[in-house]
C-alpha positions, 0 to 999 in steps of 0.5 A: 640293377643300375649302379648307385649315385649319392642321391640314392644313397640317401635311400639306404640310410637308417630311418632312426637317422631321420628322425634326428635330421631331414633326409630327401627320399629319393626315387630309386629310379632316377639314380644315375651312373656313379658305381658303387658296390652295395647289394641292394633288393630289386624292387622293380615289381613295386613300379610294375604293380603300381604302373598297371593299378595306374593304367587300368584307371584305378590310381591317378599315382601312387607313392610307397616305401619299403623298409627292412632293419631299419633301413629304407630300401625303396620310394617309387613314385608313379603317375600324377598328383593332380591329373587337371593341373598336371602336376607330378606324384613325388617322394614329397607329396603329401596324402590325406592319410584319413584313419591312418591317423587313429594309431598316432592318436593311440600313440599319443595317449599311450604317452599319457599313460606312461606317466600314469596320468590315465589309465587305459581301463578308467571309465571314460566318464572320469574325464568325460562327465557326460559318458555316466548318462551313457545308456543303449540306443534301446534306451536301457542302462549298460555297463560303463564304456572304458578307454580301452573299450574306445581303442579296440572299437568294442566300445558300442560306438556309432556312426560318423566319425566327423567331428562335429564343433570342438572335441568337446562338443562332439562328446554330447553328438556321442552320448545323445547317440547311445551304443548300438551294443553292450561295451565289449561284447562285440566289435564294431568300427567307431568314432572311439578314438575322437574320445581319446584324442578328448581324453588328451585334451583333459588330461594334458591340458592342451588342445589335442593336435598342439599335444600330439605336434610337441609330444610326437610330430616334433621329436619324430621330426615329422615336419609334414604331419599336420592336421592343418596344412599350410598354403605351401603344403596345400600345393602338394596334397594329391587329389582324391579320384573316383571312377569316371563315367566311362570305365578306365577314368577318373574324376575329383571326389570331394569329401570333409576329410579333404576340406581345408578351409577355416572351418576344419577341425582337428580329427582324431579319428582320421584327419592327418595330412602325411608323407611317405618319410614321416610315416615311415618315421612314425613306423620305425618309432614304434617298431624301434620299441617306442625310441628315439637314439637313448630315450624311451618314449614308451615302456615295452608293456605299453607297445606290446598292448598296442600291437597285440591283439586285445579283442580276444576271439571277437571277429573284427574287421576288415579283412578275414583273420585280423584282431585289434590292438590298442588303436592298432589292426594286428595280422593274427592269421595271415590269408588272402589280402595279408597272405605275405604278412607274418603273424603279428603285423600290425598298423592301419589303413586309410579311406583313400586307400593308403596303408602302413604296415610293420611286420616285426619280425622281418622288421619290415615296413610297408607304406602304400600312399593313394588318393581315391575314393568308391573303390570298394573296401581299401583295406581288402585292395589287390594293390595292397596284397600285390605291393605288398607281395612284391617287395617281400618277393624282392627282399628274397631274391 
């Protein structure tokens, strides 16, 4: 293993110390010559699996971060940004993170809940009248949809989770809808988290990204958490790829998630622009107990719902043995895709194939950040099980 310089260093130190000043995350492989005597994980199977992905055409580059104890042991940066202008993927890169975003809503809300200003199991229809006309697609009454129903996805929920005008429009787009299903009698994935973000928008007071910038973004010092991206922060948002027409290439795929022009709207859903640091940042929070230095944001109670399993014996998706928490996918039986999980790993994945994870009891982290499209199921990736099995394999050795 080559010796560590200053700059690698900075890998080494506390995420809970990022939270409070910006730190560069550095890629561990550009560290130069200046020795210095720490044991520190090889993580070099991290840019082998990475690199293959790559050269089969199946990533244009990649960005991931391991953390253990809260410490941030490896960035690997991989491959290009944008392949058309030639622009390298770096630890500063940032990613549509699409349905990354629902646990950060979950978050958010959960706030809310801790002032005891709403409770997870209120009828949405307390704050969102229209949801007491609410009835099955079939046309027959049902039982009332509740916050908690929108958070585990067993709500009845359907289809697109764009946001079509303002949250507050989009309520009627759901209810002129109606439930493909009785609220909590199965599991289905859904646009549920569009109604918390308008419950906070309700209860707050404030638009729901301002709510989430000055409750979250702010304190966590998530500078490059945005729904809506400067010009600058534009530059550094990595393409989404598709498969070419010939096997092994890429080309551009378009989506709305991917639109930045005036018309976008603050996605509840999944519309967050990231970086690996600040979802890392956002990871320790949670996995740190909801603090920040001396201040609890959230009560133990309140993390402990959101990332244990609330759907009972429901089969949920998206890969075998998994259940749901609040707004979070908990690991219940590890296999397969999440074999190098332990029991309780909770966090998310994306469209785009990017991924966080936190296995809390090797407080670990894991961020996988990619841009691509028509690959199949994200959530059930090799690249996910493999990146994922190299930096536990590296912790071992």
């Amino acid at each position: 293993m080559p010796p560590l310089n200053h700059k690698c260093l900075l890998l080494l130190t506390s995420i809970a110390a990022t939270m409070m000043c910006d730190v560069s995350f550095a890629q561990r492989n550009s560290c130069g010559s200046q020795s210095v005597s720490l044991n520190v994980p090889k993580f070099d199977q991290v840019a082998e699996v990475l690199e293959k992905e790559r050269a089969a055409g199946r990533i244009s580059g990649a960005v991931t971060l391991v953390a253990k104890d809260g410490i941030v042991l490896d960035v690997t940066s991989i491959g290009m940004a944008d392949l058309e202008a030639e622009r390298k993927m770096t630890d500063e890169s940032l990613f549509c993170i699409a349905s990354m975003t629902k646990p950060v809503t979950a978050t958010a809300l959960m706030l809310l809940v801790e002032e005891g200003k709403v409770s997870v199991d209120d009828h949405v229809s307390k704050y969102i009248p229209e949801f007491a006309q609410m009835k099955l697609k079939s046309g027959e009454a049902t039982e009332p949809v509740t916050i908690r129903h929108c958070l585990t996805h067993t709500a009845g929920l359907h289809g697109d989770q764009k946001v079509e005008g303002s949250l507050e429009e989009h309520m009627q787009v759901l209810v002129k809808r109606g439930l493909a299903f009785s609220p909590g009698t199965k599991w289905q994935y859904s646009p549920g988290l569009n109604v918390c973000g308008r419950i906070i928008e309700v209860v707050s007071g404030k638009p729901y990204h301002k709510f989430l910038k000055e409750r979250l973004f702010r304190p966590l010092k998530m500078a490059n958490t945005t729904f809506f991206p400067t010009k600058a922060q534009q530059q550094r948002i990595a393409q989404v790829y598709q498969p070419g027409d010939e096997a092994g290439t890429l080309k551009l795929a378009g989506h709305w998630l991917t639109d930045f022009s005036d018309a976008r709207v603050a996605n509840p859903s999944g519309g967050l622009v990231s970086s690996v640091a600040d979802m890392a940042k956002f990871y320790q929070f949670i996995l740190n107990g909801a603090t920040i230095g001396n201040l609890q944001y959230l009560s133990e109670k309140s993390v402990r719902e959101m990332t244990t399993i609330q759907t009972g014996d429901l089969v949920t998706g998206f890969t075998p043995g998994n259940g749901w928490g609040l707004g979070w996918c908990v690991v219940r039986e590890p296999q397969g895709i999440t074999a190098d999980n332990s029991a309780g790993t909770y966090g998310h994945g994306g469209l785009f194939g990017t991924q966080g994870w936190v296995d809390p009891e090797r407080q670990m982290i894991f961020v996988l950040m990619i841009q691509r499209s028509n690959f199949g199921n994200s959530d059930g990736s090799d690249l996910r099980r493999d990146f994922q099995k190299a930096a536990v394999d590296a912790i071992k050795e």
